[in-house]
Backbone as CSV, one residue per row, in Angstrom:
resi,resn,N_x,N_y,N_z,CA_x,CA_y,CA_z,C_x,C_y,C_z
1,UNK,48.260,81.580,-19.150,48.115,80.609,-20.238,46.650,80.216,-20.402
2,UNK,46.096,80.333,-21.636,44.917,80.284,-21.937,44.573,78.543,-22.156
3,UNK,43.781,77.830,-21.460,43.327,76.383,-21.867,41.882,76.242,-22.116
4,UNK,41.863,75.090,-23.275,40.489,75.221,-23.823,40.270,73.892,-24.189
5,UNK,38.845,73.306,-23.294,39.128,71.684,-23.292,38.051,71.617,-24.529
6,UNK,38.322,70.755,-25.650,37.554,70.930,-26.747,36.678,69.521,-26.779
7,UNK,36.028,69.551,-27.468,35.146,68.296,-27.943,34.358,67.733,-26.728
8,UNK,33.455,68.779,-26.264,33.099,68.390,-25.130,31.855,67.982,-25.343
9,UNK,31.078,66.667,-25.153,29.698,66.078,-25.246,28.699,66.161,-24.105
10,UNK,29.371,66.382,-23.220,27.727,65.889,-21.898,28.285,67.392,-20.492
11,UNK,27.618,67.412,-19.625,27.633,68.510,-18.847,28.529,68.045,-17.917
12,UNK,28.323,66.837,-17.333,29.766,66.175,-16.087,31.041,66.392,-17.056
13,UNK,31.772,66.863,-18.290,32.813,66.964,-18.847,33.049,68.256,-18.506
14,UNK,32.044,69.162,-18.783,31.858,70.806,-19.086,32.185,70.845,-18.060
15,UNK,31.441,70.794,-16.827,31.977,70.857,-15.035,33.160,70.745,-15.004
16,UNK,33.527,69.200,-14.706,34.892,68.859,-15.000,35.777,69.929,-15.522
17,UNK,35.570,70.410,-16.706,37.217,70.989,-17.276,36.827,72.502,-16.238
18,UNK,36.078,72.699,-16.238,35.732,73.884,-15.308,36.438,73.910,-14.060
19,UNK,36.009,73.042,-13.272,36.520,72.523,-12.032,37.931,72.696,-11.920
20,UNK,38.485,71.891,-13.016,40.190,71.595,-12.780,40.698,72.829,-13.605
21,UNK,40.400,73.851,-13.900,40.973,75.247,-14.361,40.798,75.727,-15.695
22,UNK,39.987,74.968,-16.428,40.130,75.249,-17.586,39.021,77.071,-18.110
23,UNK,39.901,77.700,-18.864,39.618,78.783,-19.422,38.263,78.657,-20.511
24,UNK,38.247,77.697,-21.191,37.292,78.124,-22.207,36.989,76.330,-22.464
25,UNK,35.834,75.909,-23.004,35.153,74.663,-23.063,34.917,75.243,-24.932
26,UNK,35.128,73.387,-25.514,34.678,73.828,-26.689,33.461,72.860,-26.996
27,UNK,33.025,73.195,-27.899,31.362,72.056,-28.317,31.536,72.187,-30.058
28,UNK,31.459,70.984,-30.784,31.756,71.068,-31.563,30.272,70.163,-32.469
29,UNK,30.294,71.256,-33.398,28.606,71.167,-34.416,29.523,70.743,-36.147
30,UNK,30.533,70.603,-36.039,30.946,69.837,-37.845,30.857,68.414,-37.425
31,UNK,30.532,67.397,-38.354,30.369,66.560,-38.898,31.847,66.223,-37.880
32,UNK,31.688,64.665,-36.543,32.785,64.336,-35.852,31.892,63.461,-34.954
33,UNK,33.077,62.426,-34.107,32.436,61.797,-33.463,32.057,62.421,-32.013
34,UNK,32.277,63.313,-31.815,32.185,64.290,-30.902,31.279,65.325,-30.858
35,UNK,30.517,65.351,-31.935,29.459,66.194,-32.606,28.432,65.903,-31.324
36,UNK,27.522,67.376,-31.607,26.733,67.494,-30.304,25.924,68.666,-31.005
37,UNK,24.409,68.491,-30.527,23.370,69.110,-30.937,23.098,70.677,-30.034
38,UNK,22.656,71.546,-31.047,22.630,73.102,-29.778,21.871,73.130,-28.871
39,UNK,20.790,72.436,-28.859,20.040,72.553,-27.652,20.857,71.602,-26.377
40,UNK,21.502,70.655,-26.683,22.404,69.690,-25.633,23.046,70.655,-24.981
41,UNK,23.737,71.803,-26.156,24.906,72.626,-25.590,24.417,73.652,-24.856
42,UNK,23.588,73.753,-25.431,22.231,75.291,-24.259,22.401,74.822,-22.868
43,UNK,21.784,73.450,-22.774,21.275,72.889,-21.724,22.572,72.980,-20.442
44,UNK,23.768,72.759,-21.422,25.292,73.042,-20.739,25.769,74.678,-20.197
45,UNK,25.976,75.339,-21.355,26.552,76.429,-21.266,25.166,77.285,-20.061
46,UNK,24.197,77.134,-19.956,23.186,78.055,-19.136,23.801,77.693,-17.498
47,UNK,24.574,76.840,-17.394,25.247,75.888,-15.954,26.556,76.549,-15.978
48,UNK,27.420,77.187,-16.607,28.555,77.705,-16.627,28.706,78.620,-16.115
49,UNK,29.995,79.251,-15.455,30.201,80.335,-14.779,30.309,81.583,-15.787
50,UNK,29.951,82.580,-15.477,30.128,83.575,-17.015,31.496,83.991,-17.489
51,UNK,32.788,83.225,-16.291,33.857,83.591,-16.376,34.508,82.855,-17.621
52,UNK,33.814,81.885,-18.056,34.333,80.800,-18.587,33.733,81.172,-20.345
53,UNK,34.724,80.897,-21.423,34.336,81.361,-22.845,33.837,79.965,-23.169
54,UNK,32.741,79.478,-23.832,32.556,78.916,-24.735,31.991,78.619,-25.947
55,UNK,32.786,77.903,-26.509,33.325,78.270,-28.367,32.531,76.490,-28.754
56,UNK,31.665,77.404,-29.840,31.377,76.552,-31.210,32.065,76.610,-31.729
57,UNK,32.341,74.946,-32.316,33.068,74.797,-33.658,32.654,74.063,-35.026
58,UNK,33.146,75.437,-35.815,32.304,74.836,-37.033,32.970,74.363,-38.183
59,UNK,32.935,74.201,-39.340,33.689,73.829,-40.440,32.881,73.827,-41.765
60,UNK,33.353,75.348,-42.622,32.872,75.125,-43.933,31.503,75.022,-43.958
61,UNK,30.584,76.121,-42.709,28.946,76.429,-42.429,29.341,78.166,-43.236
62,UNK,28.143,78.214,-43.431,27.577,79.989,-44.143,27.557,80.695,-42.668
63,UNK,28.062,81.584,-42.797,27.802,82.490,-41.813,26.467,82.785,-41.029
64,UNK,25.440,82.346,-41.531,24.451,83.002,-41.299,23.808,81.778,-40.424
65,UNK,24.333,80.413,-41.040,24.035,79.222,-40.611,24.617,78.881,-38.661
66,UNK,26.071,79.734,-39.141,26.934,79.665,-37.937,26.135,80.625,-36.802
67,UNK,26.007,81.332,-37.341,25.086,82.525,-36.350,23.802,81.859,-35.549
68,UNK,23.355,81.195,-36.385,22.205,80.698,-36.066,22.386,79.638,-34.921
69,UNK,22.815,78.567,-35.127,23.503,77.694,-34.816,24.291,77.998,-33.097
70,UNK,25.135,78.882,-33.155,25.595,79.601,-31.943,24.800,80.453,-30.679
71,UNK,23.815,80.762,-31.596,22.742,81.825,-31.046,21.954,80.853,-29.808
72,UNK,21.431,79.726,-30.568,20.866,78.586,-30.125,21.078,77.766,-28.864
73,UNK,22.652,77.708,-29.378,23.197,76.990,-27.851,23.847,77.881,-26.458
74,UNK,23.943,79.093,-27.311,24.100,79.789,-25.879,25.821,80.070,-26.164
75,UNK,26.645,79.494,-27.284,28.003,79.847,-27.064,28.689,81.352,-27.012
76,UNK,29.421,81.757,-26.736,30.005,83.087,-26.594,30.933,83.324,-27.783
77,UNK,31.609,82.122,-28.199,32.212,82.262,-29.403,32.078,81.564,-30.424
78,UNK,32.739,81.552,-31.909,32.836,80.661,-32.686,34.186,80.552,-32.894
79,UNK,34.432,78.863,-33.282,35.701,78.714,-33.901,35.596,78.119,-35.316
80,UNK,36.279,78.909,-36.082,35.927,77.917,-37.769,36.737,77.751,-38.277
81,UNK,36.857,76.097,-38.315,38.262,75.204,-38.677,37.732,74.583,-39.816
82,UNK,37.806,75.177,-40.790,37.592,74.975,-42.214,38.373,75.908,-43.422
83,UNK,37.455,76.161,-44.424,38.003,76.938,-45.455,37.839,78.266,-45.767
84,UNK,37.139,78.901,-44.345,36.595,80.495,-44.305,37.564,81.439,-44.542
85,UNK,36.981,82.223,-45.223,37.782,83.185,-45.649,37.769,84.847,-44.579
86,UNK,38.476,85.713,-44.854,38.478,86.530,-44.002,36.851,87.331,-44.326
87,UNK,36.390,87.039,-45.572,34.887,87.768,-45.453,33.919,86.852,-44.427
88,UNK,34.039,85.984,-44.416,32.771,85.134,-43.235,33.357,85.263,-42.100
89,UNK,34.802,86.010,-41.997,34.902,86.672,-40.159,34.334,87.654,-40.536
90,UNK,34.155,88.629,-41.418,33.708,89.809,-41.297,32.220,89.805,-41.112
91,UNK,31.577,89.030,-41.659,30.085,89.014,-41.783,30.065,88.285,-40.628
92,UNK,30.335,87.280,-39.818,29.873,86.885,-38.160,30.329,88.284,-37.102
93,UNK,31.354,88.879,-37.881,31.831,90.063,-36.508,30.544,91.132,-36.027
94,UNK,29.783,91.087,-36.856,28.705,92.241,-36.265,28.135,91.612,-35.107
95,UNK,27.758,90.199,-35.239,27.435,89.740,-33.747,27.983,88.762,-33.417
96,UNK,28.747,88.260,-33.314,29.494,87.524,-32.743,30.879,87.933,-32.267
97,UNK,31.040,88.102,-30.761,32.030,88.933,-30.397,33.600,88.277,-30.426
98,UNK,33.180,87.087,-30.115,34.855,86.252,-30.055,34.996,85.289,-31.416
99,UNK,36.019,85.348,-32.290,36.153,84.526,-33.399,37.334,83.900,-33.360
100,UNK,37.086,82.805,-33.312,38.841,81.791,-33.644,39.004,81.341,-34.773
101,UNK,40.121,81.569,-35.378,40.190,81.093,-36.971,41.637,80.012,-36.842
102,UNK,41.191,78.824,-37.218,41.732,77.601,-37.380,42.521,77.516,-38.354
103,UNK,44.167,77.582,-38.469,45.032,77.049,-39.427,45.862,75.495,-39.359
104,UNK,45.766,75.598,-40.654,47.030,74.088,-40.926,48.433,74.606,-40.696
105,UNK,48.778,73.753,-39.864,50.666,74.114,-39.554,51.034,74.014,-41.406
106,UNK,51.809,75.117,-41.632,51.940,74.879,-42.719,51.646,75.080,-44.238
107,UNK,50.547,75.440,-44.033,49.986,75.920,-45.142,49.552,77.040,-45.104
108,UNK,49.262,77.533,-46.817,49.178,78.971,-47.105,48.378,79.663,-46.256
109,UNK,47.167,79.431,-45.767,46.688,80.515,-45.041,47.601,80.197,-43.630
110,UNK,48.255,79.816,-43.158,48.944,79.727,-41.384,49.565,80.869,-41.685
111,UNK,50.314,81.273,-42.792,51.450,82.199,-43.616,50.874,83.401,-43.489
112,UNK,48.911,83.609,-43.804,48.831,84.640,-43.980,47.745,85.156,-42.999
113,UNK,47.525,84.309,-41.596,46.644,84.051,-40.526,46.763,85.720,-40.066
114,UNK,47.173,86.503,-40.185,47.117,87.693,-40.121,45.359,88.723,-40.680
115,UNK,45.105,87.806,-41.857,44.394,88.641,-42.668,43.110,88.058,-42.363
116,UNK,42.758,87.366,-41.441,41.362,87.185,-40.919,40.707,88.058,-40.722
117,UNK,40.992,89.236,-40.034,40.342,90.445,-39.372,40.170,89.252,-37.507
118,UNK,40.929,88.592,-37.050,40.551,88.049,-35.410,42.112,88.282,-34.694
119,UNK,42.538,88.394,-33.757,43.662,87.851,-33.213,43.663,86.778,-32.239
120,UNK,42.648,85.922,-32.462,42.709,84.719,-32.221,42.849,83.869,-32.709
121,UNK,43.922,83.062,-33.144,44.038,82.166,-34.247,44.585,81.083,-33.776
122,UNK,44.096,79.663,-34.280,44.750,78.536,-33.311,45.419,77.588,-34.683
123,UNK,46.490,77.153,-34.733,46.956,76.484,-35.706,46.950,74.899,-34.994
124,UNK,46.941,74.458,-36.413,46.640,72.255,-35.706,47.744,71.886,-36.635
125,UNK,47.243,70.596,-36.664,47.764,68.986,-37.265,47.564,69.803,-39.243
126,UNK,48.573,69.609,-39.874,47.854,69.602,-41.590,46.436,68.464,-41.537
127,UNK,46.420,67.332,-40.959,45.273,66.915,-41.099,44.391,67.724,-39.960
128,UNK,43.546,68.676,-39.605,42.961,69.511,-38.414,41.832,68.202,-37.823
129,UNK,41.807,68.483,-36.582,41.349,67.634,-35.693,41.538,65.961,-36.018
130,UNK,42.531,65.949,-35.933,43.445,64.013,-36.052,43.811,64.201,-35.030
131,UNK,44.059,65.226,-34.324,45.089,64.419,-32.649,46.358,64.317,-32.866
132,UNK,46.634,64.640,-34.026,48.352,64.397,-34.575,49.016,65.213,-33.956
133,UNK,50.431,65.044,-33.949,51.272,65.606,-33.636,51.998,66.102,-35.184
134,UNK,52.381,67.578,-34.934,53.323,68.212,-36.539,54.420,68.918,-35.520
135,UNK,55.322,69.050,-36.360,56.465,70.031,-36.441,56.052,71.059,-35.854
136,UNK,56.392,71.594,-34.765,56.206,72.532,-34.181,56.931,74.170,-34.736
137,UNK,58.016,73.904,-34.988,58.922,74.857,-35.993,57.834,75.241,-36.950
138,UNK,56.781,74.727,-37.519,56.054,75.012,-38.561,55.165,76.446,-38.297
139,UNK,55.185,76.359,-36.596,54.847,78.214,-35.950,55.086,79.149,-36.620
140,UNK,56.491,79.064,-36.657,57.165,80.133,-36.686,56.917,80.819,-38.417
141,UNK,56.231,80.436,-39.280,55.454,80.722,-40.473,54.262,81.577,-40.553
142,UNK,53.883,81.699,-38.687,52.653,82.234,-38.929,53.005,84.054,-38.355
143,UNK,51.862,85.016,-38.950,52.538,85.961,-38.470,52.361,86.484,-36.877
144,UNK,53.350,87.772,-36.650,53.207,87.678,-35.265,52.102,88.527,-35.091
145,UNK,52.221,89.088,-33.278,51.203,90.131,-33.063,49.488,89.080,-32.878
146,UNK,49.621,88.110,-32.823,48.516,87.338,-32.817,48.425,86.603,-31.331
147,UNK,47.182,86.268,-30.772,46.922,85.362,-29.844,46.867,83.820,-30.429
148,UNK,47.887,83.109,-29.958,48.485,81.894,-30.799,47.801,80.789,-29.998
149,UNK,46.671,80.016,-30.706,46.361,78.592,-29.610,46.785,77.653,-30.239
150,UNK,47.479,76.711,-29.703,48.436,75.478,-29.714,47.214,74.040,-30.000
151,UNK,46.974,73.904,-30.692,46.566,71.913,-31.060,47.308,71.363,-31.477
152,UNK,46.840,70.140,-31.598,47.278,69.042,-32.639,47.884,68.136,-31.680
153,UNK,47.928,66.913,-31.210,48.000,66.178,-30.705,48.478,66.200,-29.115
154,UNK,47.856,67.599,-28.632,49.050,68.017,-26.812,47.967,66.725,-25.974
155,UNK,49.138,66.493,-25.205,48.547,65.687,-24.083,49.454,66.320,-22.754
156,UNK,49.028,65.681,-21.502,49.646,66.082,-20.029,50.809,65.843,-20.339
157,UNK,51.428,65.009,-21.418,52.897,64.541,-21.348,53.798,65.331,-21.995
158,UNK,52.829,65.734,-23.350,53.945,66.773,-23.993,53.736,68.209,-23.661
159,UNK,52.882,68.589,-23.309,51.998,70.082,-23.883,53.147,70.737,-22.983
160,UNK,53.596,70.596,-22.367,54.851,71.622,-21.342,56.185,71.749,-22.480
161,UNK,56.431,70.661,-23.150,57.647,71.360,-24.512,57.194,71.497,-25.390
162,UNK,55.686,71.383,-25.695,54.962,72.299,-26.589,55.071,74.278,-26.352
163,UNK,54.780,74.416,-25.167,55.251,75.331,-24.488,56.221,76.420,-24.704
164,UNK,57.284,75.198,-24.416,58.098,75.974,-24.220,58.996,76.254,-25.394
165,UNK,58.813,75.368,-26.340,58.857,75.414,-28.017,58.477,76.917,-28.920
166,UNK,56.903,76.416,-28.699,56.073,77.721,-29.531,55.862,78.885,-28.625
167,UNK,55.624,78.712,-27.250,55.401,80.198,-26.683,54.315,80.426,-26.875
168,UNK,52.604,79.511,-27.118,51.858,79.995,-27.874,50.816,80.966,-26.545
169,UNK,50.166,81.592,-27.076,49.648,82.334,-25.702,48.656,81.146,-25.255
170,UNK,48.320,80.153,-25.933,47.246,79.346,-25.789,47.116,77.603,-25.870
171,UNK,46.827,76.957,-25.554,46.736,75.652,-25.877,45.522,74.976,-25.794
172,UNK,44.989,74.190,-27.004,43.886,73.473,-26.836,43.760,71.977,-27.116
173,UNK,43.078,71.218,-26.154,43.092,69.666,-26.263,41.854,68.705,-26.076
174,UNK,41.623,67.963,-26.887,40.826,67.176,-27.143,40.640,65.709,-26.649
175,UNK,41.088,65.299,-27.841,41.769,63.845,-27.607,42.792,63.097,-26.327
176,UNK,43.476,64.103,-26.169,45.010,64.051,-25.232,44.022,63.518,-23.867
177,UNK,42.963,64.568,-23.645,42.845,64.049,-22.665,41.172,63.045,-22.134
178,UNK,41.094,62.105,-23.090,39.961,61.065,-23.507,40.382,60.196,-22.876
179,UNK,39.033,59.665,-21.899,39.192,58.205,-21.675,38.711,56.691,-23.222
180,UNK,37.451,58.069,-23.656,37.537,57.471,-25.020,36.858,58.700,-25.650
181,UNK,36.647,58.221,-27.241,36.180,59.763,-27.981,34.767,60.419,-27.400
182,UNK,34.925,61.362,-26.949,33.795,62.258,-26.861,33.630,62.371,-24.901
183,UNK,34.525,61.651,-24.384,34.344,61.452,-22.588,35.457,61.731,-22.476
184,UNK,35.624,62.428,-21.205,36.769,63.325,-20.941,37.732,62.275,-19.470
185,UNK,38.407,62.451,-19.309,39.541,61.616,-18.359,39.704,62.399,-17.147
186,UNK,39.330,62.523,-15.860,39.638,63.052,-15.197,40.962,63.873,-14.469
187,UNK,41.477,62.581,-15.037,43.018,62.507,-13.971,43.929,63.225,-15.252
188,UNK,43.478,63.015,-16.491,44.236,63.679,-17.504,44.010,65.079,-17.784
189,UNK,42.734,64.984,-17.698,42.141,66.468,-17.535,42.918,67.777,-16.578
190,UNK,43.256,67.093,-15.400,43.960,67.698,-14.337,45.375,67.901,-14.715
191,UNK,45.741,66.800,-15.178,47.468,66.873,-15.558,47.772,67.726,-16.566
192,UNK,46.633,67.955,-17.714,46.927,68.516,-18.547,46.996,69.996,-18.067
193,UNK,45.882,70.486,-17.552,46.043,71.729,-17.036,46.922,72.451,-16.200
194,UNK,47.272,71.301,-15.436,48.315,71.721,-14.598,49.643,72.075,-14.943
195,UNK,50.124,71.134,-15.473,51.494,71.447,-17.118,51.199,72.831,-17.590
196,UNK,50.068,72.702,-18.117,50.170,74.124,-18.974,50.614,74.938,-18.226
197,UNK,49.675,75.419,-17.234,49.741,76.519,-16.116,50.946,76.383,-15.635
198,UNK,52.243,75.351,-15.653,53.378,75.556,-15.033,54.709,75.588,-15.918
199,UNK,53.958,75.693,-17.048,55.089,75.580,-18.415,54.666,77.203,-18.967
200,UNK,53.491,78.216,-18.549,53.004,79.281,-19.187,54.516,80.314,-18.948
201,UNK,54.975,81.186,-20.145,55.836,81.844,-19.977,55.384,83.273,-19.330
202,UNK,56.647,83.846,-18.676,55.717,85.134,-17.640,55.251,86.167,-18.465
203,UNK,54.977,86.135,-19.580,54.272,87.422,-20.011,52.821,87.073,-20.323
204,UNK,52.420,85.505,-20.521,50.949,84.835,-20.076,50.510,84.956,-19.011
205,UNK,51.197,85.183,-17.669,50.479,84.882,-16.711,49.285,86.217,-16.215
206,UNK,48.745,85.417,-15.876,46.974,85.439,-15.481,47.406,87.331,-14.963
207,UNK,46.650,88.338,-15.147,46.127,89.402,-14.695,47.407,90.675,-15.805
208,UNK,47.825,90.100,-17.089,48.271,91.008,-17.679,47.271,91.365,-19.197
209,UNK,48.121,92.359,-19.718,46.940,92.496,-20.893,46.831,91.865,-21.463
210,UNK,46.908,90.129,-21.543,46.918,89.427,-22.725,45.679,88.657,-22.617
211,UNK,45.037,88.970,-21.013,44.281,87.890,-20.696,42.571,88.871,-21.171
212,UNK,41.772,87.790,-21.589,40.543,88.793,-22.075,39.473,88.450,-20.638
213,UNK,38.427,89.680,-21.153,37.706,89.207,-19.852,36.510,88.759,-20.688
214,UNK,35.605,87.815,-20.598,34.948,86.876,-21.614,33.550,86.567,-21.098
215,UNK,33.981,87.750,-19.930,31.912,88.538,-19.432,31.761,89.722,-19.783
216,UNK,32.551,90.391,-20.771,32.216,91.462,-21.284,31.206,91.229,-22.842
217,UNK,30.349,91.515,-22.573,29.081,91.353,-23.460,29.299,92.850,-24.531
């Protein structure tokens, strides 16, 4: 089961989700209270293990802007939770190796999350990054054959019948686990991960083909 602690501001967080198991750290450059500058994130990601993916997130930037932007801080991926179309995956794919493309539970593109050109696709809240909780049934709209990451409002409490609901290969959390916006919770941090990892169904688990290796340059 893939976990990805998002909205991460300062380097004792980055450690942190590191520490307690987490797969991939996110840093987020759109307009949020969680927003964080690339050189902050340089200063982070150069401290990371190379085992570990981490993803810019952007919203409704030019490709070229995103490139730039990513290049800067040192991230390994981008995630773009906005209104991109499958041509601005195509134009970041020449260099940018990992792409996450962000859907609304629900809406027309979740329907047609296929046609990105990524198989990484993470569906949220219809409002994206609220912390909300949606209809989980609203999955099952999106197509298959995809690496599925789970948002929208998971915390340590639910994210295990999130789980076991959607099946998603992935789950990502923000908010869930805040002592307040932009500072991460220790003890939640842990719980959350731990759930996941014990709610992951056996065709997630760790050393099959689903898992990427995210030091391959």
């Amino acid at each position: 089961m893939f976990v990805k602690i998002c909205g991460i501001t300062n380097e004792d967080d980055a450690l942190l989700a590191v520490a307690m198991g987490a797969d991939a750290v996110g840093f987020i450059f759109a307009p949020s209270p969680r927003q964080v500058a690339p050189q902050v994130v340089y200063d982070i990601t150069r401290r990371l293990p190379p085992e570990i993916l981490t993803v810019g997130v952007f919203r409704d930037e030019l490709p070229d802007r995103v490139f730039d932007v990513a290049s800067r801080a040192g991230v390994k991926a981008v995630q773009l939770h906005g209104r991109e179309t499958s041509r601005h995956v195509a134009m970041l794919a020449d260099n940018v190796r990992w792409i996450i493309k962000a859907v609304s539970a629900g809406s027309p593109e979740a329907a047609r999350a296929n046609e990105y050109g990524t198989d990484l696709v993470l569906v949220d809240a219809p409002e994206p990054g609220s912390g909300r909780l949606f209809d989980w049934k609203l999955v099952d709209e999106i197509p298959g054959g995809l690496r599925l990451i789970l948002a929208g409002g998971l915390t340590p409490e639910n994210v295990s019948s999130a789980i076991e609901i959607v099946k998603p290969w992935g789950v990502d959390v923000s908010s869930g686990v805040e002592s307040s916006p932009g500072r991460k919770d220790a003890v939640k941090v842990r719980r959350f991960i731990a759930a996941a990892r014990a709610a992951a169904p056996v065709e997630f688990e760790a050393g099959d083909d689903f898992v990427y290796d995210w030091t391959d340059e």
